[in-house]
C-alpha positions as CSV (number, residue, x, y, z in Angstrom):
1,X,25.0,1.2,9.0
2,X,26.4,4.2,11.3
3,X,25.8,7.1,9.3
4,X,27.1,10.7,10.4
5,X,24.7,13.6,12.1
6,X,24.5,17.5,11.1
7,X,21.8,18.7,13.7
8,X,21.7,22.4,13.2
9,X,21.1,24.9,16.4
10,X,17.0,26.0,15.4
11,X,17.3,28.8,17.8
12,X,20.3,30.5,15.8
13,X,18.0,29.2,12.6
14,X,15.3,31.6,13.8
15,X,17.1,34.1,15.1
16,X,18.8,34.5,12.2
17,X,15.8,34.1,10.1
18,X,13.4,37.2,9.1
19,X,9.5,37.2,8.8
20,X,9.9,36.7,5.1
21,X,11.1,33.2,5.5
22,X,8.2,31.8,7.5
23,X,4.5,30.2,6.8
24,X,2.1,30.3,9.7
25,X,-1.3,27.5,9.6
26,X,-2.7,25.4,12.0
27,X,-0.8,27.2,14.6
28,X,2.7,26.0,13.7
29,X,5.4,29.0,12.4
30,X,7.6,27.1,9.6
31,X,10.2,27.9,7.5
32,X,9.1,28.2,3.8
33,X,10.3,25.8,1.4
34,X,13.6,26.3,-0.5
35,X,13.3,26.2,-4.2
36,X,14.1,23.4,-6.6
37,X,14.5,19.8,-6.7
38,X,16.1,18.7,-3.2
39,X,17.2,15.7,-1.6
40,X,14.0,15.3,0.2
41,X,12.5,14.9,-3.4
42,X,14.6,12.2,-4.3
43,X,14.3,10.4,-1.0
44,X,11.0,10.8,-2.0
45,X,11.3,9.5,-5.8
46,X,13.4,6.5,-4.7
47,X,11.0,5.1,-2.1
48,X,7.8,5.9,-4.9
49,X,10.3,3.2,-7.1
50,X,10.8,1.3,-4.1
51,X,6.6,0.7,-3.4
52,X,6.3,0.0,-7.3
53,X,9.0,-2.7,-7.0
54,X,7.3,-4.1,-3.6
55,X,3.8,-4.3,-5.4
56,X,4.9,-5.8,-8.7
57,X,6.7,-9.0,-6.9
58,X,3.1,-8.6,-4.5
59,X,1.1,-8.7,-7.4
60,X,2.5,-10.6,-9.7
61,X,1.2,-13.8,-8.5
62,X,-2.4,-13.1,-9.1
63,X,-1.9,-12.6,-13.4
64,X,0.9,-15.6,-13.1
65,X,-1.6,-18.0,-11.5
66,X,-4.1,-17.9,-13.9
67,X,-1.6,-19.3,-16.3
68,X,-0.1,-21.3,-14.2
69,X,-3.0,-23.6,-13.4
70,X,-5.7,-26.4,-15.4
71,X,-8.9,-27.2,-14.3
72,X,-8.2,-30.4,-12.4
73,X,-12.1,-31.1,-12.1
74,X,-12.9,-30.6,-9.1
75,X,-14.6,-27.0,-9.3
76,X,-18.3,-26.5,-8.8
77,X,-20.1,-26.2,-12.1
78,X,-23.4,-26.7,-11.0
79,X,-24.7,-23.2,-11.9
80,X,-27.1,-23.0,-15.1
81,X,-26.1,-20.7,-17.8
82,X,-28.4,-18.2,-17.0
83,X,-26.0,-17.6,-13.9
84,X,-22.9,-17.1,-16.7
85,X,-21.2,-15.2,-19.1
86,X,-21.7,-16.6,-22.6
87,X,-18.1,-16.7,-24.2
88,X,-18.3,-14.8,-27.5
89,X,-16.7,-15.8,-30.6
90,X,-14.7,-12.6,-31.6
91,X,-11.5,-14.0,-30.5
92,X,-11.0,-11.7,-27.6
93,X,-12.0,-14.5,-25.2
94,X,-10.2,-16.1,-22.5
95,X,-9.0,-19.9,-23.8
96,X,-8.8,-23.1,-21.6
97,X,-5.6,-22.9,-19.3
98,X,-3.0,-25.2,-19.9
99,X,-1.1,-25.1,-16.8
100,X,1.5,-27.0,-14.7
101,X,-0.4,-27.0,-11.4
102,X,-4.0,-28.8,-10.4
103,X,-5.0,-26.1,-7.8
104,X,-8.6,-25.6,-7.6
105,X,-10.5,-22.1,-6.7
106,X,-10.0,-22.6,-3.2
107,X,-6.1,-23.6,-3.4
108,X,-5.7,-20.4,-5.2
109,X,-7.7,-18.6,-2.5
110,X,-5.2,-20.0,-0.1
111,X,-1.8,-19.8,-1.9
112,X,-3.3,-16.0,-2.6
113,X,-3.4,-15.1,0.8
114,X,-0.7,-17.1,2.3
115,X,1.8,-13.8,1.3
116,X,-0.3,-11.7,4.8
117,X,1.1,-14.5,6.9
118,X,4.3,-13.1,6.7
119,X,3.4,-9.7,5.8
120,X,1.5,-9.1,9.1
121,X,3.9,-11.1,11.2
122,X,6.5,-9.0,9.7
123,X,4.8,-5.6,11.0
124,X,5.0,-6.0,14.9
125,X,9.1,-5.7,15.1
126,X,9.4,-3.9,11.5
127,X,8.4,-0.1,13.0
128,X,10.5,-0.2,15.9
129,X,13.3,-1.8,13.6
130,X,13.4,1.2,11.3
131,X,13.4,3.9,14.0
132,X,16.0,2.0,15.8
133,X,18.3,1.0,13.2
134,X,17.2,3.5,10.1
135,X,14.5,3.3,7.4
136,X,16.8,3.1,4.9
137,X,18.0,-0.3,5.9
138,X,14.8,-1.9,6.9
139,X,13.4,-1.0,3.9
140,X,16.8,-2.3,1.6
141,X,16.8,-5.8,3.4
142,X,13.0,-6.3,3.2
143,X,12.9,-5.8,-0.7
144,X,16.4,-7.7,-1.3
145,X,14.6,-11.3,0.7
146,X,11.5,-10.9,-1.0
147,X,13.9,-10.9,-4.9
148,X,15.7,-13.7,-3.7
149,X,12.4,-15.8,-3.4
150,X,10.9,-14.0,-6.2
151,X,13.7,-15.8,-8.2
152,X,13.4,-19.0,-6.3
153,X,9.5,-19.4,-7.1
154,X,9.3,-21.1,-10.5
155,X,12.0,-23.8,-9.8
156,X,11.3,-24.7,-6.5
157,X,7.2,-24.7,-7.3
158,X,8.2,-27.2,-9.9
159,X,10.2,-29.3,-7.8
160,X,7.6,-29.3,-5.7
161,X,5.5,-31.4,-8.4
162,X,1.7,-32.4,-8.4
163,X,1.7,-32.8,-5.3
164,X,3.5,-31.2,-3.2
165,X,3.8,-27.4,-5.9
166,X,1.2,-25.9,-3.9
167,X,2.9,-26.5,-0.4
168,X,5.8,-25.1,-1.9
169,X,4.8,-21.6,-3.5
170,X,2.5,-20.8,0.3
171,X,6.4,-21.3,1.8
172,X,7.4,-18.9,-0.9
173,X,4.8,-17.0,-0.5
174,X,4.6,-16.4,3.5
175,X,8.7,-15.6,3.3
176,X,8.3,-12.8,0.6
177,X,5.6,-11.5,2.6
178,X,7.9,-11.7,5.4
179,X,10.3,-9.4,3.5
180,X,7.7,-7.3,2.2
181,X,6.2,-6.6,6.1
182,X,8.6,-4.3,7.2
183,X,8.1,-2.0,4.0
184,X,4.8,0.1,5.5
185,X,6.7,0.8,8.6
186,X,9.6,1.1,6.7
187,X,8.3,3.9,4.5
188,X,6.2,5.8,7.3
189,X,9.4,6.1,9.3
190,X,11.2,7.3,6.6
191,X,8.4,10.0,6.0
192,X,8.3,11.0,9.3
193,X,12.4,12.4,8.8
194,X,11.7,13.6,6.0
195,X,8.0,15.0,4.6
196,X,7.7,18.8,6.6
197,X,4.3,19.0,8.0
198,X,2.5,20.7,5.5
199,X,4.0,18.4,2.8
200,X,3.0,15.3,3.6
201,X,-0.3,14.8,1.8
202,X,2.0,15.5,-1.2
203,X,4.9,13.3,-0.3
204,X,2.8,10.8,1.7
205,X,0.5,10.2,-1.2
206,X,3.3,10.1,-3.9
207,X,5.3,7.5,-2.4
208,X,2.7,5.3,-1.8
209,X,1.3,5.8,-5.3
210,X,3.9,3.4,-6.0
211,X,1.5,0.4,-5.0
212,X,-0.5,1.6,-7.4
213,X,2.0,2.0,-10.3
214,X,3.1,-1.4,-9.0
215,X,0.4,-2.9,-9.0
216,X,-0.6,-1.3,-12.8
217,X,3.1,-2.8,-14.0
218,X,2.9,-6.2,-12.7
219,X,-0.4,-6.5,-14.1
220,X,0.8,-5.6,-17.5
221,X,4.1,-6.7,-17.8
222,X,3.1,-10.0,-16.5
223,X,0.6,-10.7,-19.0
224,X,2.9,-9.2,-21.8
225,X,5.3,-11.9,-20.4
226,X,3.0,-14.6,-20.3
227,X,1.3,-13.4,-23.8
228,X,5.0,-13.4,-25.1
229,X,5.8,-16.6,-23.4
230,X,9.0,-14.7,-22.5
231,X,11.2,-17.2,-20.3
232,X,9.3,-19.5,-20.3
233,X,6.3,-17.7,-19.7
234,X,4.8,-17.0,-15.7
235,X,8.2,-18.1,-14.4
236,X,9.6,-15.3,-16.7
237,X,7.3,-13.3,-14.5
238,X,9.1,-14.3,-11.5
239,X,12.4,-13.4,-13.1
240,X,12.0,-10.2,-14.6
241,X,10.6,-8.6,-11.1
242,X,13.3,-10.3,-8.9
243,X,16.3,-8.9,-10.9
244,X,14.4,-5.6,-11.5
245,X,14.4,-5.4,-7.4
246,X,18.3,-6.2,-7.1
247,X,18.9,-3.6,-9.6
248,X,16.5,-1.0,-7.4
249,X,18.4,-2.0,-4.5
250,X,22.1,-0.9,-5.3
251,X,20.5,2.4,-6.5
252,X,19.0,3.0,-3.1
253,X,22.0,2.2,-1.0
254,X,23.8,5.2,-2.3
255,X,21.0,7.6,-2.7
256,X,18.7,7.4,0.3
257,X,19.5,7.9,4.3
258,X,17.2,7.2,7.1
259,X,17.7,10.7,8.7
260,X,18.2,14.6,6.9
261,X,21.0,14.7,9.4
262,X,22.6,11.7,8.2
263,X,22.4,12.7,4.4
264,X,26.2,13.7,3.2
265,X,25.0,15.4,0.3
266,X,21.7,17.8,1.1
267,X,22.2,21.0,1.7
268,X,22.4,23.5,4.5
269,X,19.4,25.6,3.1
270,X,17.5,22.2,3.0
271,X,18.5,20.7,6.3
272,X,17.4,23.8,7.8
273,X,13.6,23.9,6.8
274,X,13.2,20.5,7.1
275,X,14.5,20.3,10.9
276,X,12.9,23.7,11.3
277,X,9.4,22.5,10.4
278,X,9.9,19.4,12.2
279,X,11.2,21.1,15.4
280,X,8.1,20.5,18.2
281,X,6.8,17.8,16.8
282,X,9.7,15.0,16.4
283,X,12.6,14.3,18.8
284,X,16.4,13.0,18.5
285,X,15.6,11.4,21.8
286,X,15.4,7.4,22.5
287,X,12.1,6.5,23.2
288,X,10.1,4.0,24.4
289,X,7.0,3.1,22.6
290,X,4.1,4.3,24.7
291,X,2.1,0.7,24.2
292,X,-0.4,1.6,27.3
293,X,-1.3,4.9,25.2
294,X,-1.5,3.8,21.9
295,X,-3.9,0.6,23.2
296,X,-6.7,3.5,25.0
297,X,-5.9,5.8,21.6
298,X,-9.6,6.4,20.2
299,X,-7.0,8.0,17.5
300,X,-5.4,5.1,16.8
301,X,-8.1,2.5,16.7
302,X,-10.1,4.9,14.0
303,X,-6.9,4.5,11.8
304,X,-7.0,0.5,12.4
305,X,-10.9,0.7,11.6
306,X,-10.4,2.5,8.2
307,X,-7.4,0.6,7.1
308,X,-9.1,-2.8,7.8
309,X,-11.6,-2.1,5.8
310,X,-9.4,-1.0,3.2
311,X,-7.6,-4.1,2.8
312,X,-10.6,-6.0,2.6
313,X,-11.9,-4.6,-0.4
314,X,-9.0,-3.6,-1.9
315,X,-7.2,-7.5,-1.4
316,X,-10.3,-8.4,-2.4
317,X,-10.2,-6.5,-6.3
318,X,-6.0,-7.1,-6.1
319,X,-5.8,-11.0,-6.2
320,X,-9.3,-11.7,-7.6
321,X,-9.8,-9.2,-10.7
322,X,-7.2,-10.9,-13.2
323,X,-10.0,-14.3,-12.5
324,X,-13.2,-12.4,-12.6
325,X,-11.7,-10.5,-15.8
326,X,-11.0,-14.3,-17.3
327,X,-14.0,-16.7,-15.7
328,X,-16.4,-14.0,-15.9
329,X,-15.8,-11.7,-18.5
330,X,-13.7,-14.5,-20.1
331,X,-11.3,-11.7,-21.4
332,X,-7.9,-13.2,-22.8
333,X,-4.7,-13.1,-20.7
334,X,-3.5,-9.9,-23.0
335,X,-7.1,-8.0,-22.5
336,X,-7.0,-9.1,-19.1
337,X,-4.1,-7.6,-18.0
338,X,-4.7,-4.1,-19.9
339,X,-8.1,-4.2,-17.9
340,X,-6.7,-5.3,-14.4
341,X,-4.2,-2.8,-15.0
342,X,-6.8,0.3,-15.9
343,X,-8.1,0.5,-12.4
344,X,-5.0,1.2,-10.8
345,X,-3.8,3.7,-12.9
346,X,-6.8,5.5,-12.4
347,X,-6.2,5.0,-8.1
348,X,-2.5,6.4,-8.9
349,X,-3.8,9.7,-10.7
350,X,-6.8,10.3,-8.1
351,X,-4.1,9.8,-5.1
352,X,-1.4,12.3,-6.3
353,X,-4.4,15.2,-7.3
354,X,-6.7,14.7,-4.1
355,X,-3.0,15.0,-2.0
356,X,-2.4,18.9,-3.6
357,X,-5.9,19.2,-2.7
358,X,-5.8,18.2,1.1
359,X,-2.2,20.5,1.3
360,X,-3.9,23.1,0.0
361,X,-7.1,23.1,2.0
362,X,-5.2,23.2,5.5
363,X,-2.0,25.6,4.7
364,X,-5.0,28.0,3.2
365,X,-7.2,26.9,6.6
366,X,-10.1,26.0,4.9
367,X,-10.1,22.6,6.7
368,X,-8.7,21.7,9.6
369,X,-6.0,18.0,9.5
370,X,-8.7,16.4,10.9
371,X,-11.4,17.3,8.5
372,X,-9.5,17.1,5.8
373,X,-8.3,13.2,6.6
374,X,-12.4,12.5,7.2
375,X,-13.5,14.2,3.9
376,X,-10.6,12.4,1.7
377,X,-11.5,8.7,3.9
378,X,-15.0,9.1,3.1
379,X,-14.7,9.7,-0.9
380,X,-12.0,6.6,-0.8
381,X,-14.9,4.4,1.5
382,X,-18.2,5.6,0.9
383,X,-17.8,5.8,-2.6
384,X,-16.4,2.6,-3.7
385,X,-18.9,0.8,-1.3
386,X,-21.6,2.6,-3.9
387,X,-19.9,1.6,-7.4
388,X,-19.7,-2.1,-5.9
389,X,-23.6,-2.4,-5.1
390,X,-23.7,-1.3,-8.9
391,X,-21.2,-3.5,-10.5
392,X,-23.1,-6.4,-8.5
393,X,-26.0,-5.9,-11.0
394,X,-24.4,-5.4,-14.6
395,X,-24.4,-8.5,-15.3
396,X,-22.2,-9.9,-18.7
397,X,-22.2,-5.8,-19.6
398,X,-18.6,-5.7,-20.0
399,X,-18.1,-2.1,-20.7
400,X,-20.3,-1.2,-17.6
401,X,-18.8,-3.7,-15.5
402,X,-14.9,-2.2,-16.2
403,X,-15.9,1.1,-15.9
404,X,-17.5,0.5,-12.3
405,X,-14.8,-1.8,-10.8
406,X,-12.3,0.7,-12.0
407,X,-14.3,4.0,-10.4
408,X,-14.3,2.1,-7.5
409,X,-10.4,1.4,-7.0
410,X,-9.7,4.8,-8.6
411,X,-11.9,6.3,-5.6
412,X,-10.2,4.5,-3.2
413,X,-6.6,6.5,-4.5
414,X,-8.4,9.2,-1.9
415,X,-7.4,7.7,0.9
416,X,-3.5,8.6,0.7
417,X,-4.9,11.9,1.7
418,X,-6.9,10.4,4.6
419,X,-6.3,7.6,7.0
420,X,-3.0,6.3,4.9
421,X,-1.1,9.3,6.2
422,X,-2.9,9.6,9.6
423,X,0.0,8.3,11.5
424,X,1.8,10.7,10.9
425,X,-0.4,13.5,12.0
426,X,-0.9,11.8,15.4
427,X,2.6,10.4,16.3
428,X,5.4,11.1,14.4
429,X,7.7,10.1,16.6
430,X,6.2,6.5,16.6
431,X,5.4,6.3,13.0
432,X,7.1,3.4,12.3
433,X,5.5,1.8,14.9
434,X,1.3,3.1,14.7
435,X,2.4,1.7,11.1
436,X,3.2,-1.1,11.6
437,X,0.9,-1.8,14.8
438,X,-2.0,-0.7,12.4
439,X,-1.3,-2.3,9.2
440,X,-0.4,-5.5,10.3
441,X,-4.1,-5.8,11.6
442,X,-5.4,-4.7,8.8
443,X,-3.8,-6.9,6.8
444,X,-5.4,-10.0,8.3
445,X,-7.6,-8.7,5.9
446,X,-5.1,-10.1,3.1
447,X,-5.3,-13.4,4.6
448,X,-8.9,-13.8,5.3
449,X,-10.2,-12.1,1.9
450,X,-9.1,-14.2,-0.6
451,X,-9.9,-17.0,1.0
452,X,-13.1,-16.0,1.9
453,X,-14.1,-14.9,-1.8
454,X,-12.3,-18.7,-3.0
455,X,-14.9,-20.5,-0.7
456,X,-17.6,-18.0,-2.7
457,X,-16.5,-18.4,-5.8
458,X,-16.2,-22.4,-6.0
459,X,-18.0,-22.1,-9.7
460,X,-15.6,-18.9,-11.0
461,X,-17.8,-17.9,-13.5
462,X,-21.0,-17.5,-11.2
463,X,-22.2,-14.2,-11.2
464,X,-24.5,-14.9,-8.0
465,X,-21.1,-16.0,-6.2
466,X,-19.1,-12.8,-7.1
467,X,-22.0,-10.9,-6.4
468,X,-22.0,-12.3,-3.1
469,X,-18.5,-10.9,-2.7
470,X,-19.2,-7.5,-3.9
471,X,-21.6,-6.5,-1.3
472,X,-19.5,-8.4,1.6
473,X,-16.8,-5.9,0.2
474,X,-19.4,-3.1,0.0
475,X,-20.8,-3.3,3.5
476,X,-17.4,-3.4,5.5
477,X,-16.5,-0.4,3.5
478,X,-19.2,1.5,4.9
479,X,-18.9,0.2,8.0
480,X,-14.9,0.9,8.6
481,X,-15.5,4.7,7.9
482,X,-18.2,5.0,9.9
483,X,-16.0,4.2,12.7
484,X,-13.0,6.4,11.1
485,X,-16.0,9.3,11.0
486,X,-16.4,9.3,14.5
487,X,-13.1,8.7,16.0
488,X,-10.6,10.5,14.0
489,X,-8.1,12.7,14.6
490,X,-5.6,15.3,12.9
491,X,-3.7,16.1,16.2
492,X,-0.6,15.5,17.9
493,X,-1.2,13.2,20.7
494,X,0.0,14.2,24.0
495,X,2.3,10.4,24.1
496,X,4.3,10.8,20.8
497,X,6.7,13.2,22.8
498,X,8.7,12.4,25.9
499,X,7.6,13.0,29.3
500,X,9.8,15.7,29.9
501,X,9.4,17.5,26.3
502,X,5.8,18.2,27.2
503,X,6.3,19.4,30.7
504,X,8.6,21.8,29.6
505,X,6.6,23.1,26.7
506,X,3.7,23.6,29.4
507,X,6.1,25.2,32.1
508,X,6.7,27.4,28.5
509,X,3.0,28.4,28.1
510,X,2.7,29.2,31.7
């Protein structure tokens, strides 16, 4: 894991530099980009596959388990029919399961969730692990666990039987999200080495994209899968994800590096304006993590704030649309998974635009970082907290309903260009760490939403129960960014350097 370091001399970089070569915004002088495809960009494309490898073994579960279970009785049916969908007779509808497992609507709420027990125990060490040990290897180990279980799921949920399957897949479940935890962190500390200043709305948002495209994928490869009965059917689901991972994996060993420095094949031209733009703001010094700081950071807690919210209704739409789409809607498993899928494609597209937007509007100083992250949070909060209230009331209006539920993930793509990338702004020398500090709180969000909306939604074809979740969704959207409205910040903090680094650059200034 020791990889070598080429630091170059930035004083000789600028000296030997003329005007020509520079950018000036925000107060920062930095080296202009060189042209072409570099070695940043494919850090950057390998870690985009990398977060559409994480999702799909993430998301898989939620079109799997619809197949994989029969109605063992015990669900609520007490609503009238008033309070339901009729199921048409075109042929298009969702058919009687005739799964292996008898879990009801609040087992799958639990087995849902159970992958955030891992995932946000997983967080705590996972930031200080990748800017200890390197991104790179953090990242490779967390994806390689989570394929091994991912290949492990369909036999050992079978051995697990009637009684004991659904003990089984929450053990899978809470190791693979184990392996999956240290991914966030993983990725912002990789960012922080490599996305200059002024690129990392575009790189930031790209790479995490990925959930998106992963999340699209699973959706429709699963139910091709399962439509196909490929494998066997959902465990072919398992199968096809957890060797796509492996095969991922070898490819980034040998393309991607934690550090620029470290990287034997970039070159000099690159090396230089990425250090160059980073110079001031990161360090090659060990540091301690500034805990006191970070806990009294107004800065920080806004970025908790937003992202908790986020994960609320986002985990909400992620595990519970393929069951809405099939006990509401009663869309078959093939519709289904087209449908579940449209939503997040849409999310993908409005991340990677709005992120050449918010570039754009602070190298051109029309907004400042800070306004920038609060108009992008509040089109990726605000407005998905409106298209809920509506997609409450449609009612068995199919075409309404899918066009509502999918402006309101698609708005939510905004936020790579808001809080998502925050971190970074603030601390980039603790990335890794505000990462994973923040996201594993949010995600408690993963555990309690699902399990939450199962309690809700004991009769799954109620439309009073899911409207019930809606709004719950709706109101701690607008909530969260009221908080991130108030409190946020675009800035370096004065903690993210060392001690001595700042009394330097003030003995500088004087």
């Amino acid at each position: 894991m020791t990889e070598g370091n080429k630091n170059l001399d930035l004083d000789t970089v600028y000296v030997n530099s003329s005007k020509d070569d520079f950018i000036e915004a925000e107060g920062l002088k930095l080296l202009k980009p060189p042209k072409g495809f570099g070695v940043r960009h494919t850090v950057a494309l390998m870690a985009f596959f990398g977060s559409i490898i994480s999702y799909c073994m993430r998301i898989n579960l939620s079109m799997a388990i619809v197949d994989m279970t029969y109605d063992n009785g015990t669900s609520d049916d007490s609503s009238d029919s008033a309070d339901s969908c009729p199921v048409d007779d075109s042929g298009n509808s969702t058919t009687t399961s005739t799964g292996e497992f008898p879990w009801s609507s609040s087992d799958k709420g639990l087995i849902l969730g159970a992958f955030f027990w891992g995932y946000v125990v997983a967080h705590i060490p996972a930031g200080n692990l990748a800017e200890k040990y390197g991104a790179k290897w953090v990242f490779g180990i967390g994806i390689l666990i989570t394929a091994i279980f991912q290949l492990l799921t369909p036999v050992i949920t079978r051995w697990g039987g009637d009684d004991y399957s659904m003990t089984a897949i929450i053990v899978l479940r809470v190791i693979q999200g184990l392996g999956e935890g240290v991914t966030p962190p993983a990725t912002h500390a990789l960012l922080a080495q490599w996305a200059p200043p002024f690129e990392r709305s575009k790189m930031g948002s790209f790479v995490y994209a990925g959930n998106q495209g992963g999340t699209m994928c699973a959706m429709i490869i699963s139910g091709a899968i399962i439509n196909a009965d490929f494998l066997g059917g959902w465990p072919g689901v398992f199968y096809t994800f957890g060797i796509l991972a492996l095969v991922w994996l070898a490819a980034w060993s040998y393309l991607v590096h934690s550090k620029p420095s470290q990287h034997p094949r970039i070159s000099q031209e690159e090396l230089q304006y990425i250090q160059g733009s980073m110079s001031g703001q990161t360090t090659t010094k060990r540091m301690s993590t500034p805990w006191k700081q970070i806990l009294r950071s107004r800065a920080v807690w806004a970025i908790v704030a937003a992202q908790l919210g986020n994960g609320w209704g986002l985990y909400t739409l992620l595990t519970y649309m393929p069951t809405y789409m099939s006990s509401v809607l009663h869309f078959d498993i093939k519709d289904n998974s087209l449908l579940s899928a449209l939503p997040y494609f849409c999310m993908l597209s409005a991340a990677l635009i709005t992120s050449w937007v918010a570039d754009m509007l602070r190298t051109k100083r029309i907004f400042s970082t800070t306004n920038t992250r609060r108009l992008f949070n509040c089109i990726g909060h605000w407005g998905p907290a409106v298209a809920l209230i509506g997609a409450a009331y449609t009612g068995c209006d199919k075409v309404l309903t899918v066009v509502l539920l999918t402006v309101t993930v698609a708005l939510s793509g905004t936020v790579g260009a808001g809080y998502q990338i925050n971190h970074i702004d603030i601390a980039p020398n603790h990335a890794g760490t505000l990462m994973g500090f923040c996201n594993g709180i949010s995600n408690l969000a993963g555990i309690a939403a699902p399990y939450v909306a199962g309690l809700i939604t004991t009769d799954e074809s109620s439309l009073a129960s899911w409207r019930i979740v809606f709004f719950l969704a709706s109101g701690i959207y607008f909530l969260d960014n009221l908080i991130y409205v108030i409190f946020v910040s675009g800035q370096e903090q004065p903690w993210n350097r060392p001690p001595e680094e700042t009394q330097e650059e003030k003995k500088q200034e004087e």
